[in-house]
C-alpha positions in Angstrom: 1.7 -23.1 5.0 5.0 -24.0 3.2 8.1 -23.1 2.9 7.3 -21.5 -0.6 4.5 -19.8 0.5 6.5 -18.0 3.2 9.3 -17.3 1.2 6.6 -15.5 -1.2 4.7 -13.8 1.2 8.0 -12.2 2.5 9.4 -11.2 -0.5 5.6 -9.6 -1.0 6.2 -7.6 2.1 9.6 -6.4 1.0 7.8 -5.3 -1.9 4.8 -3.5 -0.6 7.6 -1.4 1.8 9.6 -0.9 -0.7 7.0 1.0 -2.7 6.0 2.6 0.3 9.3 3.9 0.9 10.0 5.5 -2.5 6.8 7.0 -2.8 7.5 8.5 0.6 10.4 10.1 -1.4 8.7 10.9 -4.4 5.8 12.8 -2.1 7.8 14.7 0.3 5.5 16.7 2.4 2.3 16.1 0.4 2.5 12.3 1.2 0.4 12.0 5.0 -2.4 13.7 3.3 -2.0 11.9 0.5 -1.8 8.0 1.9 -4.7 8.9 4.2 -6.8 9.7 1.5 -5.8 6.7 -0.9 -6.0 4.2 2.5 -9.6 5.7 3.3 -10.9 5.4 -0.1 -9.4 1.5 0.2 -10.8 0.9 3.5 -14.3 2.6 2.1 -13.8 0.2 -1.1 -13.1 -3.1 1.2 -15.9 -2.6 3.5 -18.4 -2.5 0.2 -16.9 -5.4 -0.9 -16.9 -7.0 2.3 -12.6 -7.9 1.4 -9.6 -7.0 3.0 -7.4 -3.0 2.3 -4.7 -5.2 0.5 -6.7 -7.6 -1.2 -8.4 -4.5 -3.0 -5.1 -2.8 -3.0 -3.5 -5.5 -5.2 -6.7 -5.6 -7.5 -6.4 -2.2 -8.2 -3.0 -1.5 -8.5 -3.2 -4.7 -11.2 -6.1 -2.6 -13.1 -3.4 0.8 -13.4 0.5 1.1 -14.1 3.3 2.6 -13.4 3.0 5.4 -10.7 -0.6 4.6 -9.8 0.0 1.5 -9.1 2.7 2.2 -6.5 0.5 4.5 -5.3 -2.3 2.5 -4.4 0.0 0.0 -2.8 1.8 2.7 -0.6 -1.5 3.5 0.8 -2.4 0.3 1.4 0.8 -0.4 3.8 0.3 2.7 5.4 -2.8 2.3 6.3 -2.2 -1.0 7.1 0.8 -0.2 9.3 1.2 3.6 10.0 4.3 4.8 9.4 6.1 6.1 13.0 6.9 9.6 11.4 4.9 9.3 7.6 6.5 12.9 6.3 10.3 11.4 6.7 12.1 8.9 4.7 
C-alpha cells in the first residue's frame, strides 16, 4: 500500500463519519431504527452479491444523490461500526 493510498483511504473514513454524523443530526430519534434498517438491507444486498456492506454502500449511494446518498453511506458505517450511543450526536 502507498502513501497515497493511505492518505485516500483516510480522508474516505473522515468522509463516511462525517455523513454519519450529520445524518445522526438530521434524524434525531428516528435514526437507530432507521440505520438498522438501511445496514440490514446492505448486509442482505452484500451477502447476494457475495461483496462487502461498503463496497455495495458506495455503489449505491453513486446510483442516488443528495440525501439518499448520505443515507446509504451512514448506514453503512454504522453498521460497520455501531455507534456507542446511536440516538446522540
Amino acid at each position: 500500500m502507498t502513501d497515497t493510498a493511505t492518505e485516500q483511504q483516510v480522508r474516505l473514513a473522515a468522509q463516511l463519519y462525517q455523513a454519519r454524523d450529520s445524518v445522526r443530526r438530521l434524524l434525531g430519534d428516528k435514526y437507530a431504527v432507521r440505520m438498522a434498517e438501511l445496514g440490514a438491507s446492505l448486509q442482505r444486498l452484500a451477502t447476494a452479491r457475495n461483496s462487502s456492506v461498503l463496497k455495495e454502500a458506495i455503489s449505491a449511494a453513486r446510483a442516488v444523490s443528495g440525501m439518499d446518498s448520505l443515507l446509504i453511506l451512514a448506514a453503512a458505517v454504522e453498521h460497520t461500526e455501531p455507534s456507542t450511543e446511536a440516538g446522540t450526536p
